[in-house]
KOLBABA-894124 format. One record per residue (C-alpha): x, y, z; chain. Coordinates in steps of 0.2 Angstrom, whole numbers. Layout:
REM KOLBABA-894124
+-------+-------+-------+--------+
:    xx :    yy :    zz : cadena :
+-------+-------+-------+--------+
:     X :     Y :     Z :      A :
...
+-------+-------+-------+--------+
***
This chain:
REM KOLBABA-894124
+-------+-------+-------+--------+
:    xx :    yy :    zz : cadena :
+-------+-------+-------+--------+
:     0 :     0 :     0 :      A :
:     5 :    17 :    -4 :      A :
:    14 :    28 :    12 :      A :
:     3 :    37 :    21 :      A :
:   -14 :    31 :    14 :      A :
:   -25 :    46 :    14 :      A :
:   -45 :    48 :    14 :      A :
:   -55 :    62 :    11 :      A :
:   -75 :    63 :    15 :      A :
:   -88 :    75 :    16 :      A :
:  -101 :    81 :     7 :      A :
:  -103 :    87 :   -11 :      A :
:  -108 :   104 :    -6 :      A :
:  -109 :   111 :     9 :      A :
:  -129 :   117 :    13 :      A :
:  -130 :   121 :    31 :      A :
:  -121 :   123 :    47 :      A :
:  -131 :   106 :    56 :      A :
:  -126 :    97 :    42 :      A :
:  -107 :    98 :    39 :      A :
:  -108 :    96 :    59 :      A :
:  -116 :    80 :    60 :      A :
:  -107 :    73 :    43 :      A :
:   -90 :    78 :    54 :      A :
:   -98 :    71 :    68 :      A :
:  -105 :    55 :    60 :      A :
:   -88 :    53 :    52 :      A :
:   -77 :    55 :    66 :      A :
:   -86 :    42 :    74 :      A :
:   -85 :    28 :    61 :      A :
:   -68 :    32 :    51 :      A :
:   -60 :    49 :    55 :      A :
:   -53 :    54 :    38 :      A :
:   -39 :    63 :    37 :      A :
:   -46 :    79 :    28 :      A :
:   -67 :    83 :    28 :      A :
:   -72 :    88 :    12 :      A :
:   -87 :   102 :     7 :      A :
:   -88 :   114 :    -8 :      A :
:   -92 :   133 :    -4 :      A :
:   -93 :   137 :   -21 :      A :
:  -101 :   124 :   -34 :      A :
:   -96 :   128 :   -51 :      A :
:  -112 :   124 :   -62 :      A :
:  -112 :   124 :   -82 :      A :
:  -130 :   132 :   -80 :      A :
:  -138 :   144 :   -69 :      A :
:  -152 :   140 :   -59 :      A :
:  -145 :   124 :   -46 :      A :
:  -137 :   125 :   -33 :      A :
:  -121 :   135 :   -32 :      A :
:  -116 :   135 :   -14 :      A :
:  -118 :   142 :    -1 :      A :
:  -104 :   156 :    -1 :      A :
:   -90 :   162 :    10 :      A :
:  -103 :   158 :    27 :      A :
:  -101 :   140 :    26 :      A :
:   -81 :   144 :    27 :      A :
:   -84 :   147 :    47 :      A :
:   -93 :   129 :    48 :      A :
:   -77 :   119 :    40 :      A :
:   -67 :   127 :    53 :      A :
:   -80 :   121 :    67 :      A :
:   -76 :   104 :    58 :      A :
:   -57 :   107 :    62 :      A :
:   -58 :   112 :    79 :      A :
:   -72 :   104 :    87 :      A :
:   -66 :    86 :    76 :      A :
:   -48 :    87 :    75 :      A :
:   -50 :    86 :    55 :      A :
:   -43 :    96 :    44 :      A :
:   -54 :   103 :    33 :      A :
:   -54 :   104 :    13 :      A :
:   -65 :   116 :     0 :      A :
:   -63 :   120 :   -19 :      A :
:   -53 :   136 :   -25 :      A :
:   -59 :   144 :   -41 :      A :
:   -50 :   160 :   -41 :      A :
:   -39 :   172 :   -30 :      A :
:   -53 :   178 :   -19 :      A :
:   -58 :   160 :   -14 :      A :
:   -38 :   158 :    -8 :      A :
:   -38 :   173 :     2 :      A :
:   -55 :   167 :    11 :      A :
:   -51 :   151 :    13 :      A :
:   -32 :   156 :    22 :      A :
:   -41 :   170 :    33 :      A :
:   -53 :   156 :    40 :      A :
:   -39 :   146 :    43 :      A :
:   -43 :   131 :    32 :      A :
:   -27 :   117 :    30 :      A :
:   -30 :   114 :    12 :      A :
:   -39 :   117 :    -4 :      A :
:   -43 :   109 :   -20 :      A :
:   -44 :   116 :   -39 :      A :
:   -57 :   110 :   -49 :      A :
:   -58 :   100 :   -65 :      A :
:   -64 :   117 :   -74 :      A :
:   -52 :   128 :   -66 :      A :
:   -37 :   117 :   -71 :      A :
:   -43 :   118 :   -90 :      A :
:   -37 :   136 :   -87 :      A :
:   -16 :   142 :   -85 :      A :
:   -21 :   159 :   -82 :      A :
:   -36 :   156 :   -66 :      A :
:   -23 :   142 :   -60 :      A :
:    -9 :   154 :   -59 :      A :
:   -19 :   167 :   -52 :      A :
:   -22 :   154 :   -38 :      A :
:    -6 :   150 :   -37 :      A :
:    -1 :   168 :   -34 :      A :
:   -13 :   172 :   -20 :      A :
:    -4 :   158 :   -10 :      A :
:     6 :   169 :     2 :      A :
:     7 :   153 :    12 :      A :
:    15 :   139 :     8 :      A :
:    11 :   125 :    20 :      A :
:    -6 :   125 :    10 :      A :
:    -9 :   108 :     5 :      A :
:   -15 :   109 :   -13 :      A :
:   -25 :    96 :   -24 :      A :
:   -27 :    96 :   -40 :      A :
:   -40 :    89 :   -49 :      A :
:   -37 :    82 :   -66 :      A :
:   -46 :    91 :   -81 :      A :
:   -62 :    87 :   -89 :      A :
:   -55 :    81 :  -103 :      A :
:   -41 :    70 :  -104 :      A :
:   -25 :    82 :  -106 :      A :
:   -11 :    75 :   -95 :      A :
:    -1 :    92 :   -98 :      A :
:   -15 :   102 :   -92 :      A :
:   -15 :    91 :   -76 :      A :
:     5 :    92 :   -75 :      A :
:     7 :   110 :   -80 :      A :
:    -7 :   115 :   -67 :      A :
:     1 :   104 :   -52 :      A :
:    21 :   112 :   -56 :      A :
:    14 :   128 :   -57 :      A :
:    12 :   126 :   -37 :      A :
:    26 :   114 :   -36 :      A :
:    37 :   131 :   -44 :      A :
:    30 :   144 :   -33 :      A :
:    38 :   132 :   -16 :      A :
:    19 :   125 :   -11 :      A :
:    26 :   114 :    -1 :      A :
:    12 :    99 :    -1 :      A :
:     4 :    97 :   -18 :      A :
:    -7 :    82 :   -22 :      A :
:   -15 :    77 :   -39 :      A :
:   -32 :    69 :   -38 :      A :
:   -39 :    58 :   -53 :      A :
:   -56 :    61 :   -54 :      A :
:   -61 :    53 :   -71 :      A :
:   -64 :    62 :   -91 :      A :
:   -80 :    67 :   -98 :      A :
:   -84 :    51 :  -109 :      A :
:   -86 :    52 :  -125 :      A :
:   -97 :    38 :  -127 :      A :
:  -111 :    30 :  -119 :      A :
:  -105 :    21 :  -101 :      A :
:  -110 :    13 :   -83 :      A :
:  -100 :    28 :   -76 :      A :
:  -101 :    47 :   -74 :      A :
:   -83 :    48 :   -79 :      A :
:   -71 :    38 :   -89 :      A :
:   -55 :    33 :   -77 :      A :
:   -42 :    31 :   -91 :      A :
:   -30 :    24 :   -80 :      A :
:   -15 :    26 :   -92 :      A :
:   -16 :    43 :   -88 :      A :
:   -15 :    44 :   -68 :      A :
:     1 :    31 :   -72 :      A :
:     9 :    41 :   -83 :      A :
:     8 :    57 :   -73 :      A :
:    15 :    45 :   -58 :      A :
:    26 :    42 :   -72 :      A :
:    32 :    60 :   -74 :      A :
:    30 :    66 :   -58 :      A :
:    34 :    51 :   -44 :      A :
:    36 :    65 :   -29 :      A :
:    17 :    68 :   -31 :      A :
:     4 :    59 :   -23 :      A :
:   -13 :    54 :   -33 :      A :
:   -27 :    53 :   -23 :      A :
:   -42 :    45 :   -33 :      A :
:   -62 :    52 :   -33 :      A :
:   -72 :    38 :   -34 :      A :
:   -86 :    48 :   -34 :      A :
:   -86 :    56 :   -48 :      A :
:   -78 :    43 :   -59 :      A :
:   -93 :    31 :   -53 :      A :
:  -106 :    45 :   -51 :      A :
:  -115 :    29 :   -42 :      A :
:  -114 :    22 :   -23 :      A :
:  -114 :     4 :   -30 :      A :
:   -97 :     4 :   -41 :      A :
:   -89 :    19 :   -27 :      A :
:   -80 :     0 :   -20 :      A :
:   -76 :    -7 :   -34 :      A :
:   -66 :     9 :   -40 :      A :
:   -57 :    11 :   -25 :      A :
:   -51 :    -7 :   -24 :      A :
:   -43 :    -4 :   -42 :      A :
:   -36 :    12 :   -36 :      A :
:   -28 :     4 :   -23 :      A :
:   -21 :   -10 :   -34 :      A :
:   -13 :     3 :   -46 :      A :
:    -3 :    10 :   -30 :      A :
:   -15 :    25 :   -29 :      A :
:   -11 :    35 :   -11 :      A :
:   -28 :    39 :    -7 :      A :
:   -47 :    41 :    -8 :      A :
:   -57 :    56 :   -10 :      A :
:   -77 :    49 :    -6 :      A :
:   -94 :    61 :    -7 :      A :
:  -102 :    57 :    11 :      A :
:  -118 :    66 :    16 :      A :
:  -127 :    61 :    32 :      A :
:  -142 :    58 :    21 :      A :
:  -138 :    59 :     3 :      A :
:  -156 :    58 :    -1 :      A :
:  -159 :    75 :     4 :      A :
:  -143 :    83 :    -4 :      A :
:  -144 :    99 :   -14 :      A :
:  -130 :    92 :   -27 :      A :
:  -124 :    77 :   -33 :      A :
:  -136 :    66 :   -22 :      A :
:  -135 :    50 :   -35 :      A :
:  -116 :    48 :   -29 :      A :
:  -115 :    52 :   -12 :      A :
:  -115 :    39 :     5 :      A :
:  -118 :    37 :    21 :      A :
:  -103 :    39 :    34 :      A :
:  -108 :    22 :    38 :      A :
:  -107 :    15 :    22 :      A :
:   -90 :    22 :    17 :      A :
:   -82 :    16 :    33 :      A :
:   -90 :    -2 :    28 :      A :
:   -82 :     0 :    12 :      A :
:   -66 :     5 :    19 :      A :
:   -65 :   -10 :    28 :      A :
:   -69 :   -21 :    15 :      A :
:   -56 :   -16 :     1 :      A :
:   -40 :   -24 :     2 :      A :
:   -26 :   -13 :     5 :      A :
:   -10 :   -21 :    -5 :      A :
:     9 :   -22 :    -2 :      A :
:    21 :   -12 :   -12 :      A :
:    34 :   -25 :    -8 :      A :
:    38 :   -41 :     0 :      A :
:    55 :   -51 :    10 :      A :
:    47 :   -65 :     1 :      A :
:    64 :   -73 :    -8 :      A :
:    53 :   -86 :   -19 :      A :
:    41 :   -71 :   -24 :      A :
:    58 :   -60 :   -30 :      A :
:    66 :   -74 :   -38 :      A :
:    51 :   -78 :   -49 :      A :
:    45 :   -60 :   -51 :      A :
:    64 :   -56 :   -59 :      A :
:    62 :   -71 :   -70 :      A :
:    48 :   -67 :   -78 :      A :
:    53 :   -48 :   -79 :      A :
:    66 :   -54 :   -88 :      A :
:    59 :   -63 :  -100 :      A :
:    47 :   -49 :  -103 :      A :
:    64 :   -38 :  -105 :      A :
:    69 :   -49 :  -120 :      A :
:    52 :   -49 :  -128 :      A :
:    50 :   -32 :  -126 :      A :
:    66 :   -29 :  -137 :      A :
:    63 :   -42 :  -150 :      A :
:    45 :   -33 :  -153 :      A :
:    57 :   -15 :  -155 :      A :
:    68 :   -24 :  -168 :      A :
:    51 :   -33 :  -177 :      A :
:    44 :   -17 :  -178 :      A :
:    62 :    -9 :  -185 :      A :
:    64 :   -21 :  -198 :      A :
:    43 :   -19 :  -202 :      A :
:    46 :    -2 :  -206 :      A :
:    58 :    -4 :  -216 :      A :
:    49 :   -14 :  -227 :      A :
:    33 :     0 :  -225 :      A :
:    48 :    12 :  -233 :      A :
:    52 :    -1 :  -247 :      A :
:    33 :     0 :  -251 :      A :
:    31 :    16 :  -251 :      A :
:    47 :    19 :  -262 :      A :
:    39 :     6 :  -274 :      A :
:    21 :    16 :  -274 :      A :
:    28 :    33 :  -276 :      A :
:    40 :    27 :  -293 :      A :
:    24 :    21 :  -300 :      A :
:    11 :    35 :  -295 :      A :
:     3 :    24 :  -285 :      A :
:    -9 :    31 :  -270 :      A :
:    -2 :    26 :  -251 :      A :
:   -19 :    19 :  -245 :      A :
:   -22 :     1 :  -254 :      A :
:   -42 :     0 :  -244 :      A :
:   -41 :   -19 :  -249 :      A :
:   -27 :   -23 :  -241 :      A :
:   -29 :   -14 :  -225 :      A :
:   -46 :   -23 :  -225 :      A :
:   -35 :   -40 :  -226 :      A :
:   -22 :   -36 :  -214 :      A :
:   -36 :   -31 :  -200 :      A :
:   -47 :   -48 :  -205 :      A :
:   -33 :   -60 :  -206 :      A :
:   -23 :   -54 :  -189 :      A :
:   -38 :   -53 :  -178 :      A :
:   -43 :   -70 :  -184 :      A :
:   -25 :   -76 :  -181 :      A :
:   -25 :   -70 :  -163 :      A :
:   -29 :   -82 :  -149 :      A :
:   -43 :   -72 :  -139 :      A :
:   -39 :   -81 :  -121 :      A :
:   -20 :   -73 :  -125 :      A :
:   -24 :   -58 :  -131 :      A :
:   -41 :   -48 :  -131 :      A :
:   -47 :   -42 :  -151 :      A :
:   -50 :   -22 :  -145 :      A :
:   -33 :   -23 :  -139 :      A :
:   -25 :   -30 :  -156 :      A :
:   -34 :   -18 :  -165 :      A :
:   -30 :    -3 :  -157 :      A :
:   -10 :    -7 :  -161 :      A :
:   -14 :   -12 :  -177 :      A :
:   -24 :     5 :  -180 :      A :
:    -6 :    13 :  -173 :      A :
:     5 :     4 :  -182 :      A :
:    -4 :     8 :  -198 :      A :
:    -4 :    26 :  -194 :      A :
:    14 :    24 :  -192 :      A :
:    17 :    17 :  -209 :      A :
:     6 :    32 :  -217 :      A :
:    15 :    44 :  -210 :      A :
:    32 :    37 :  -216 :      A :
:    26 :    33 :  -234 :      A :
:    18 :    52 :  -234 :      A :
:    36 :    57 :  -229 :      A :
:    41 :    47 :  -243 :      A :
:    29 :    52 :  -256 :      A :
:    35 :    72 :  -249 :      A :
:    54 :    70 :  -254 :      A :
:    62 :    77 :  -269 :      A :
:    65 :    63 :  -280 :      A :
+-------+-------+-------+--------+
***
């Protein structure tokens, strides 16, 4: 399990003094996170719902640090809401999926930062730009924030799905990737936009080494002014909790090590045959597209690309390999070979 596991509860929105009080009180008593959560401001796409309650509620998340002993956590989405939220005290904020989208509103938060033992989270952006995400977080990182997390909350799908958001795991890795100081914290609320699937995303962030959980929890969710359909009880999130299987990073397990570095490096070898395969494929793609351009013939032969996708998908053992998966990389490959015959068809003769 990652250092330090972290958790993060509270409701979407914070909508009256009684009820951050007892969604504090009815956490502290069943899991005590480490930071309660509530929005001040909601930003909304259209006017008319529920936008918060303003800079009031402010005075109630710092009741909840006080009279709870959790520290307590709201969304920034400009300068002004960073200079409210330090004047009342508050240990850390977060910056929303809209707000990252923008350099210029993220920097103008950054700037109002005078202090820099803020803790900072950043969510990822609506739409699935891992240098949006990264430039946003080392806009902080540069100005000498000194605790800065990243929080995966899930893309806007594109198509039809179970889930609010899309989780496109590949993209919290690879920020992990570029950025191995920084902690990701997963919101399993958003990405599920469901109670029932809320466990099942939080076990699979666990298992990819995420560092945390960031969970919508409302004392009665049934009554909630925003995001109702994804929030739970205090009760249920701690039952959750105690369900998931927290994993190990490592293990003294000599047999386990032993095996593990065998079969890495057979994977090591494979790896570098499929570089030198795909080396001497393209050179082949450049003989062909030499051979098309001395007879004025176009690059893209439909009949053939056709054959290739029937015949390799059909060659493929599907309890090895999954079809979408084969697909997708012949789709990339192919897009490679384009590229270089159009290089090739662009050359002087």
């Amino acid at each position: 399990m990652c250092k330090d596991f972290t958790i993060i509860a509270g409701p979407c929105s914070a909508e009256s003094q009684e009820q951050v009080l007892l969604t504090a009180k009815k956490l502290s008593q069943t899991l005590k996170p480490d930071y309660f959560r509530a929005g001040v401001w909601k930003p909304r796409t259209r006017p008319g719902s529920f936008e918060g309650v303003g800079t009031k509620a402010l005075t109630w998340l710092n009741k909840v640090q006080t009279e709870f002993g959790i520290k307590a956590i709201t969304e920034a989405g400009s300068a002004n809401h960073v200079e409210k939220i330090l004047k009342n005290e508050l240990k850390a904020f977060w910056v929303g999926a809209r707000t990252v989208a923008n350099p210029f509103s993220v920097q103008e938060i950054v700037s109002a930062c005078d202090k820099k033992d803020i803790e900072v989270f950043v969510k990822n952006p609506i739409h699935p730009d891992i240098e949006l995400w990264m430039g946003a977080i080392e806009r902080f990182l540069v100005a000498g924030i000194k605790n800065v997390y990243a929080i995966h909350r899930g893309f806007y799908p594109y198509e039809k799905t179970h889930l609010r958001n899309i989780p496109r795991w590949e993209i919290p890795i690879e920020l992990a990737r570029r950025l191995p100081e920084v902690k990701i914290i997963c919101d399993p609320s958003h990405i599920a936009g469901k109670p029932e699937y809320i466990k099942e995303i939080s076990q699979r962030a666990i298992n990819l080494n995420m560092c945390g959980l960031m969970v919508e929890t409302h004392y009665n969710p049934k009554i909630a002014l925003s995001d109702k359909e994804q929030q739970i009880t205090p009760e249920n999130l701690a039952k959750i909790i105690s369900e998931l299987n927290f994993r190990k990073t490592f293990t003294d397990n000599s047999e386990y090590q032993n095996s593990l570095n065998d079969l890495r490096e057979k994977i090591d070898a494979i790896d570098f045959q499929l570089i030198d395969m795909l080396e001497h494929r393209f050179k082949l793609v450049d003989e062909i597209g030499n051979l098309k351009k001395d007879n004025n013939i176009t690059i893209l032969q439909l009949e053939r690309w056709k054959s290739i996708i029937e015949s390799r998908l059909n060659y493929a053992n599907q309890d090895n390999i999954s079809k979408d998966f084969l697909l997708k990389v012949l789709q990339m490959i192919h897009k490679e070979s384009i590229l270089r015959q159009n290089k090739i068809f662009d050359e002087e003769k």
